[in-house]
C-alpha positions as CSV (number, residue, x, y, z in Angstrom):
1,X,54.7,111.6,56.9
2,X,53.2,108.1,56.8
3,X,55.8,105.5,55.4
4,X,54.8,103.7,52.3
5,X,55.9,99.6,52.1
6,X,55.3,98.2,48.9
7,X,56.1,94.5,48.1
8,X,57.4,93.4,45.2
9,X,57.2,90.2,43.4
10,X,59.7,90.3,40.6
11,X,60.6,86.4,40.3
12,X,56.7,85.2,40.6
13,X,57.6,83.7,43.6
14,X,54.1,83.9,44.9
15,X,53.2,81.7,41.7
16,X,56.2,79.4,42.4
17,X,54.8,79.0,45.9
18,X,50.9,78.6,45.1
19,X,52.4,76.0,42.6
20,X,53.6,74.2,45.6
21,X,50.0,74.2,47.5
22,X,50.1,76.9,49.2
23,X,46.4,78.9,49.1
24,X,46.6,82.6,48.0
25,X,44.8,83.7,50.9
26,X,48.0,82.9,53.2
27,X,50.2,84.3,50.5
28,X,48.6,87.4,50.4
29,X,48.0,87.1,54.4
30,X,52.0,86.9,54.6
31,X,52.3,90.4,51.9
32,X,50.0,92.3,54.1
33,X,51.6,90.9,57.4
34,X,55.1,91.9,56.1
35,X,53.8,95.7,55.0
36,X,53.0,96.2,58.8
37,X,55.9,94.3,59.8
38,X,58.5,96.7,57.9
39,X,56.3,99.7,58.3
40,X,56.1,99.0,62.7
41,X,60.1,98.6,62.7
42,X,60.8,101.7,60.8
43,X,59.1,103.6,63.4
44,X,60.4,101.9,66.1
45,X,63.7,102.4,65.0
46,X,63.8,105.2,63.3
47,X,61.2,107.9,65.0
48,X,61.3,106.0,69.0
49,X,64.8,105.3,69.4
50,X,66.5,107.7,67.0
51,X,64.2,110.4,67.1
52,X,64.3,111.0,63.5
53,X,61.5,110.9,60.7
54,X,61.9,107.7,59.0
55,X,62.1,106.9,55.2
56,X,59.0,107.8,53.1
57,X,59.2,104.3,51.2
58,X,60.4,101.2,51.8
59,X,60.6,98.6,49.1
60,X,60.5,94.8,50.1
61,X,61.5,92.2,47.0
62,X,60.4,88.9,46.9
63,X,63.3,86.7,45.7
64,X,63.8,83.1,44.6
65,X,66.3,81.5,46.3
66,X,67.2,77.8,46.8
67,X,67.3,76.0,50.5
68,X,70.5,74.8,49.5
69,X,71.6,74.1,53.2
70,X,74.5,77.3,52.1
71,X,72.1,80.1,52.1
72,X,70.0,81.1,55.2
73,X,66.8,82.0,55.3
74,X,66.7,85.5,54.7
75,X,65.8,89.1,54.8
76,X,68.8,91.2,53.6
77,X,69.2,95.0,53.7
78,X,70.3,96.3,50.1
79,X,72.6,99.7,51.5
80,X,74.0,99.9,47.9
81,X,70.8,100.3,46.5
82,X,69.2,102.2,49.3
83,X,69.2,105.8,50.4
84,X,67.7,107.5,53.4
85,X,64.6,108.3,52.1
86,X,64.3,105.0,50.2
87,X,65.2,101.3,51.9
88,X,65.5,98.2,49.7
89,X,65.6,95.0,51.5
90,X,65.0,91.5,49.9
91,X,63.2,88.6,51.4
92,X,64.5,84.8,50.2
93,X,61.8,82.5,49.3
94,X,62.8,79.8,52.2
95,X,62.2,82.4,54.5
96,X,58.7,83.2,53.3
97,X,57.8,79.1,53.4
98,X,58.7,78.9,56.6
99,X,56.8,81.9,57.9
100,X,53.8,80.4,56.0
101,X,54.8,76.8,57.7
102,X,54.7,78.2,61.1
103,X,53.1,81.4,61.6
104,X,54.4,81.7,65.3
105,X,57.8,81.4,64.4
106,X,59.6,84.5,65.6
107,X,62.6,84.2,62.9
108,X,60.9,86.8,60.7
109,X,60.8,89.6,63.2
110,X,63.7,88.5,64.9
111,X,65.4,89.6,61.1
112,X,63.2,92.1,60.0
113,X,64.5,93.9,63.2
114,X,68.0,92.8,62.6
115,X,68.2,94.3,59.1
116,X,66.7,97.3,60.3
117,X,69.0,98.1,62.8
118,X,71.3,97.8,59.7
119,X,69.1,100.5,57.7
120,X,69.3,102.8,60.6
121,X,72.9,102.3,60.9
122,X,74.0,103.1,57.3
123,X,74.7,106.6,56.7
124,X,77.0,106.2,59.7
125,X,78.8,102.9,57.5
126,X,79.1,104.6,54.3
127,X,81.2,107.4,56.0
128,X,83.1,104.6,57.9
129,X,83.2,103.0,53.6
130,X,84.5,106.8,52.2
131,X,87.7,106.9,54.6
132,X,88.5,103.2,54.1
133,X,87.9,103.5,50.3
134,X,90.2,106.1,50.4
135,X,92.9,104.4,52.2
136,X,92.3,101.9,50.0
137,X,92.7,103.9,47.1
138,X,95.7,105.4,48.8
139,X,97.2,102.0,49.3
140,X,96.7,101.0,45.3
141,X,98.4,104.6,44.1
142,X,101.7,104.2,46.0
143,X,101.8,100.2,45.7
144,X,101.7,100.1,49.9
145,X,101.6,96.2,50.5
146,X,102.7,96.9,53.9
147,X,99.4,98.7,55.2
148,X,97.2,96.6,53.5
149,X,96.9,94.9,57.4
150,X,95.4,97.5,58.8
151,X,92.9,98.0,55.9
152,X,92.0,94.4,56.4
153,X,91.6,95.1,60.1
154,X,89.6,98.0,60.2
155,X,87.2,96.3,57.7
156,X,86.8,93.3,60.4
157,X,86.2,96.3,63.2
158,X,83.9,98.0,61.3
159,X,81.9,95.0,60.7
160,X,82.4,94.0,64.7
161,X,80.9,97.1,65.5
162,X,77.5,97.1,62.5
163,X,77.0,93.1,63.6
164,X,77.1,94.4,67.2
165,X,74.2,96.9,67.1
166,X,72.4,94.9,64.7
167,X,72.1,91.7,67.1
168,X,71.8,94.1,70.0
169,X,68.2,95.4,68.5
170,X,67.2,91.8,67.1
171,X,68.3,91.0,71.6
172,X,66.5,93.9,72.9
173,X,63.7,94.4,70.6
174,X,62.5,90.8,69.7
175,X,63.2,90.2,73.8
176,X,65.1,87.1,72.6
177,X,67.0,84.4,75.1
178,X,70.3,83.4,75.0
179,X,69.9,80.3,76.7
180,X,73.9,80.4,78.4
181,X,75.2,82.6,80.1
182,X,76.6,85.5,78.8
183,X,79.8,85.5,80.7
184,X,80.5,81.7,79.2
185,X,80.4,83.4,75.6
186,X,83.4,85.9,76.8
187,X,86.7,83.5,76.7
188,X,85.7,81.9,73.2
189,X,85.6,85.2,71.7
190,X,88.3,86.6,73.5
191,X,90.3,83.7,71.8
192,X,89.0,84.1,68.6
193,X,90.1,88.4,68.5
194,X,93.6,87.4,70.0
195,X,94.3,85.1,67.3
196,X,92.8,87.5,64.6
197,X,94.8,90.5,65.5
198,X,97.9,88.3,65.4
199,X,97.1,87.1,62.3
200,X,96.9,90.9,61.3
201,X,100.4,91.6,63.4
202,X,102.0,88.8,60.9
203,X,100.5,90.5,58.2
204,X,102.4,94.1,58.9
205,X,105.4,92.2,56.7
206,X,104.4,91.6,53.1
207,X,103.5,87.7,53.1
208,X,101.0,86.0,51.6
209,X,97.5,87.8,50.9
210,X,96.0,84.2,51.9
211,X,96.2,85.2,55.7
212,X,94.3,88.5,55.1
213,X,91.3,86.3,54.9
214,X,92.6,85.2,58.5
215,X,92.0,88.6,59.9
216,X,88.3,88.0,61.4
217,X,86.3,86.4,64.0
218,X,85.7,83.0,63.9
219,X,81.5,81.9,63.8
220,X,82.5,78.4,65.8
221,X,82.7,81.5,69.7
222,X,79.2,83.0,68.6
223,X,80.0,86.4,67.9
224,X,76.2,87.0,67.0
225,X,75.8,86.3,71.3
226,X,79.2,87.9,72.6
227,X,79.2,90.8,70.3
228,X,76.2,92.7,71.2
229,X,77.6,91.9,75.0
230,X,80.5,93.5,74.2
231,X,78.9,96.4,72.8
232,X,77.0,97.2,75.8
233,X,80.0,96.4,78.0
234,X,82.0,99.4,75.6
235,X,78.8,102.2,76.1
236,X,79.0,101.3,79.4
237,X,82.7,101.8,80.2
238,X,82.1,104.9,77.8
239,X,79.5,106.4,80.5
240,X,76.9,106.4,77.3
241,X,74.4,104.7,79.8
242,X,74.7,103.3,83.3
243,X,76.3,100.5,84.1
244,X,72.9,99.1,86.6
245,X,71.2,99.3,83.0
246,X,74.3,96.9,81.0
247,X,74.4,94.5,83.7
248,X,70.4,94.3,84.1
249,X,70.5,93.7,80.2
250,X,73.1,91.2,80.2
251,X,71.6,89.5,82.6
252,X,68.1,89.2,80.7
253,X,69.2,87.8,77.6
254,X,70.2,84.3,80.2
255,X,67.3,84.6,82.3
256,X,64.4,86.1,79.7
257,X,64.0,89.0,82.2
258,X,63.2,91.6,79.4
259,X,63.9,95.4,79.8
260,X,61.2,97.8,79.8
261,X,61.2,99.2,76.1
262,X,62.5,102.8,77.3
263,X,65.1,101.1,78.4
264,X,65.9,99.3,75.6
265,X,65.6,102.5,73.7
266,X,68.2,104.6,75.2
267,X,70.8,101.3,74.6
268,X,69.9,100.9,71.2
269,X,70.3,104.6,71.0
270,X,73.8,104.8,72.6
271,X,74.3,102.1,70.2
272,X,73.6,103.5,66.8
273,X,74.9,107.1,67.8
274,X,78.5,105.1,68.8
275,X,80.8,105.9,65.9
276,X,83.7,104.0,64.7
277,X,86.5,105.3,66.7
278,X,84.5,105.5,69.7
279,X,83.8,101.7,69.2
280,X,87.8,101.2,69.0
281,X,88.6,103.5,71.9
282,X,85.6,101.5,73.7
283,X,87.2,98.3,73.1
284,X,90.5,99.4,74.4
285,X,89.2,100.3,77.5
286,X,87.6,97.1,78.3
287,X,89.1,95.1,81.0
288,X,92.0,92.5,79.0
289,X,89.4,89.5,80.7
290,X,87.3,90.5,77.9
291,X,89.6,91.9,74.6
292,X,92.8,91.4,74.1
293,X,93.9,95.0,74.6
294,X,97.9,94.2,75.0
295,X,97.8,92.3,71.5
296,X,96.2,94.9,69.9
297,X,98.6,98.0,71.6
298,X,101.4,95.7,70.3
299,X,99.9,96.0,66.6
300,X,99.8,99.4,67.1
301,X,103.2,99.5,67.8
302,X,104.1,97.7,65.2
303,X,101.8,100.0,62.5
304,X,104.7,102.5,63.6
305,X,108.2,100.6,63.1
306,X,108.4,98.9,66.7
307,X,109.0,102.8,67.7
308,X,106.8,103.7,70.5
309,X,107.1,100.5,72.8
310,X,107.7,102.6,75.8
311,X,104.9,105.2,75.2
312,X,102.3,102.1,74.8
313,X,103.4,100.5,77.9
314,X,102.7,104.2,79.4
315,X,99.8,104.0,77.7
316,X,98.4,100.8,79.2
317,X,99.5,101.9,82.5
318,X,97.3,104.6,82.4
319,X,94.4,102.5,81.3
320,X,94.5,99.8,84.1
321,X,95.5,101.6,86.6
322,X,92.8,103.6,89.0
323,X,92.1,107.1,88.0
324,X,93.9,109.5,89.9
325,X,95.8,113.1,89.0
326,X,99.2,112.1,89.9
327,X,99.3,108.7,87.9
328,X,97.9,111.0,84.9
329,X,100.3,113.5,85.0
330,X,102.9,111.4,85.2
331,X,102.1,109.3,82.6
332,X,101.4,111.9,80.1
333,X,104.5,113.5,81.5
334,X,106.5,110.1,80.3
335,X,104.8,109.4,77.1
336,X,105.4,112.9,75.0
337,X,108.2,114.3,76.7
338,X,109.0,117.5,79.5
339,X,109.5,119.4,76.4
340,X,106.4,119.1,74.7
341,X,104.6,120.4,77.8
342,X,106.2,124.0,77.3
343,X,104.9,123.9,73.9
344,X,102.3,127.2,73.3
345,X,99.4,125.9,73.5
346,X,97.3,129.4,73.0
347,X,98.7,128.6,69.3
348,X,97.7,125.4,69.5
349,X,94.3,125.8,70.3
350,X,93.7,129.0,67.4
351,X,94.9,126.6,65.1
352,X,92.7,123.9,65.9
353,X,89.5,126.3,66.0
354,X,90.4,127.4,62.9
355,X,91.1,124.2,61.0
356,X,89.3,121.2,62.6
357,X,89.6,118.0,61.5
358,X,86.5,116.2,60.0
359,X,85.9,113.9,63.1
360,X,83.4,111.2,61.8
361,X,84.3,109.2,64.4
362,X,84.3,111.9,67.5
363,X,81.6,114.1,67.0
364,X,82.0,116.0,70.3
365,X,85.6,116.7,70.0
366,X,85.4,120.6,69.8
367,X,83.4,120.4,72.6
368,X,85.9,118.5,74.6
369,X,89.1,120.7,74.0
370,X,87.4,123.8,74.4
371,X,86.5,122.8,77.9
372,X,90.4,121.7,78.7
373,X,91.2,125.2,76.9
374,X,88.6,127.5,79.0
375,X,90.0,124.9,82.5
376,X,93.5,125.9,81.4
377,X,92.5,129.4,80.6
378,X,91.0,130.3,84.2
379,X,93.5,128.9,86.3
380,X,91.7,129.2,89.5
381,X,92.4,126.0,90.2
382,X,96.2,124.9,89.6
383,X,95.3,121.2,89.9
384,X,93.1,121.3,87.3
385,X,94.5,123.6,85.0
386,X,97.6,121.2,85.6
387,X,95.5,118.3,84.3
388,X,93.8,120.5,81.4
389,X,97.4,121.4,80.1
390,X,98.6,117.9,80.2
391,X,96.0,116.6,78.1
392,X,95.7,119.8,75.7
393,X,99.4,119.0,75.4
394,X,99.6,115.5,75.1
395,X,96.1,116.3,72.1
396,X,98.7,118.6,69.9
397,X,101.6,116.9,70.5
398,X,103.7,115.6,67.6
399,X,105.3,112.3,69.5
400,X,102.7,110.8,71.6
401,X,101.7,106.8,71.7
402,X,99.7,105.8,68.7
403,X,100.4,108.2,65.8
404,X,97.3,110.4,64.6
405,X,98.2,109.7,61.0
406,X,97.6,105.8,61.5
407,X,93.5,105.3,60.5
408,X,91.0,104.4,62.8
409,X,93.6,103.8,65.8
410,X,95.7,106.9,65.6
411,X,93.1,109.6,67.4
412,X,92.5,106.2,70.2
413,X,94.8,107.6,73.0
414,X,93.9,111.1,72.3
415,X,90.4,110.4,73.2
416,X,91.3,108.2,76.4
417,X,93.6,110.7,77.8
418,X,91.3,113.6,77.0
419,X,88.3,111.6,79.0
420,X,90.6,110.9,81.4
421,X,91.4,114.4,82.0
422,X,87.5,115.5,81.7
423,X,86.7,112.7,84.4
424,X,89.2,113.6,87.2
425,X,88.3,117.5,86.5
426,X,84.8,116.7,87.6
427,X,85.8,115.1,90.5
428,X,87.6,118.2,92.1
């Protein structure tokens, strides 16, 4: 089914602009120009690189908005008011003067595209928006000051990761130029995440709510450049795409050597299929040149009561060091404990079949255990069922490095010592 765009004019600002001079001709020029506009991107996005029918209406209001040198020039995606079969996005009126001013201008597309990497990334936000309105919820019930830092700091991450992809497609689609260097953009940032997570780390201890507002990444490192760099670096390290593919990308946006659009596709793809845990696991296991993955362990550490200091360390170890069965053996080994390793992990394994979690964020978890499980299971390979075990017991394990309770960090090491495991069994 054909998508249907229909424009709106609710605040006459096609009067307000004709009573500036400007002919009706172009005004109406700029309507029909911005029904194929919105109409193009949908299908781009939604049927080419998601491979999903997109929405049967999209509805684009015309809003009056004063150039007041606060408010950007604008297109804006309205999730509250939209739904999947029905997007709502508003268009400022400085943004529709300067379109008519210079018709060659790529700013429009550049953020028709941008919110539309937005629409195509919402149902996956409001599930990220149910389990933090939940904690949140939680938080207000039992008078919890103390976690309110980690509410704060998943909001920052989840907004990280929806500014990410939404750049990334404005990048990739629009073929836009950085002009610098992408590896320049790297240290600013890095900066700017250290000193938000410690601002979140002095938050752990009720003080003042002023320095929740702290918890974010400042505008003056360009996070709208560094981010979507990042978030290729993260699907990369992930094995989502190849690496040849990242670095061929990251070198376009200096150079303007633009990707073949299949290309682009399967990034963007990667992209918007990346949920929220995956995008916090993905960060951890970028190199500490690029995030600052010791300040954010140490946060962790904190979240629990200064507690598991010596797991993380075990934890890091694992991370930075080259993958190979004895280091991961040994550091599973240290971080839950010879005792949790006799632990029955048939049991185990029937419970979890039987009652498995909701994972929004790792949709391919089942998958993943099952595999360990059936490793384990045959046994006619003692190195590998030695690894499979380890990581089956280090997954249902009580006492491990992060705690599975804490949200949006606590499932983290799981992950990276379950991929860990997967990725040296394929190597035997």
């Amino acid at each position: 089914m054909k998508t249907k765009v229909n424009v709106r004019d609710k605040q006459n600002v096609v009067n307000s602009l004709k009573a500036e001079g400007y002919p009706e001709a172009k005004l109406d020029s700029f309507i029909n120009t911005t029904k194929l506009e919105f109409m193009a991107y949908a299908n781009l996005v939604y049927r080419e690189i998601l491979r999903k029918t997109p929405p049967q209406l999209i509805t684009v209001n015309l809003v009056i908005q004063e150039d007041d040198g606060k408010q950007p020039m604008a297109v804006t995606f309205l999730s509250r008011r939209s739904s999947d079969d029905h997007l709502l996005f508003e268009i400022n009126q400085p943004l529709v003067k300067r379109v008519l001013d210079n018709p060659t201008d790529r700013t429009y597309a550049m953020a028709v595209i941008h919110e539309m990497m937005h629409a195509a990334d919402h149902p996956t936000m409001e599930r990220i928006d149910k389990v933090l309105n939940r904690f949140e919820s939680k938080l207000q019930h039992d008078n919890n000051t103390s976690n309110s830092s980690l509410l704060h700091t998943l909001q920052m991450l989840k907004h990280l990761r929806a500014d990410s992809i939404a750049n990334l497609g404005k990048f990739l689609l629009a073929q836009m130029k950085m002009g610098v260097s992408v590896y320049e953009l790297f240290e600013p940032f890095r900066q700017s995440f250290d000193l938000a997570m410690k601002n979140a780390i002095s938050c752990i201890t009720p003080s003042e709510s002023s320095r929740y507002n702290n918890i974010s990444i400042d505008d003056s490192c360009h996070p709208e450049y560094a981010c979507p760099c990042i978030l290729l670096m993260i699907i990369s390290k992930m094995g989502l795409v190849k690496n040849e593919l990242v670095q061929e990308a990251l070198q376009g946006f200096h150079t303007g050597h633009y990707l073949e659009k299949r290309d682009a596709m399967t990034l963007l793809y990667a992209a918007l299929t990346l949920s929220f845990t995956d995008f916090i696991k993905g960060l951890l296991l970028l190199s500490e040149e690029y995030i600052p993955i010791k300040t954010i362990l140490e946060y962790c550490t904190l979240l629990q009561g200064n507690s598991k200091e010596e797991e993380m360390k075990a934890l890091l170890l694992l991370m930075e060091q080259p993958q190979h069965v004895s280091t991961f053996n040994h550091m599973v080994e240290q971080i839950i404990g010879k005792e949790a390793l006799t632990m029955n992990l048939d049991s185990s394994y029937q419970d979890f079949c039987m009652d498995l979690p909701n994972p929004i964020d790792y949709p391919s978890l089942k998958t993943k255990i099952s595999y360990l499980y059936q490793v384990m299971k045959r046994g006619n390979n003692a190195t590998g069922c030695h690894i499979a075990r380890n990581a089956l017991a280090y997954y249902f394990a009580n006492e491990k490095a992060i705690n599975d309770r804490i949200i949006g960090f606590g499932r983290v090491d799981d992950m990276i010592v379950i991929d860990y495991a997967i990725h040296l069994l394929k190597k035997l």
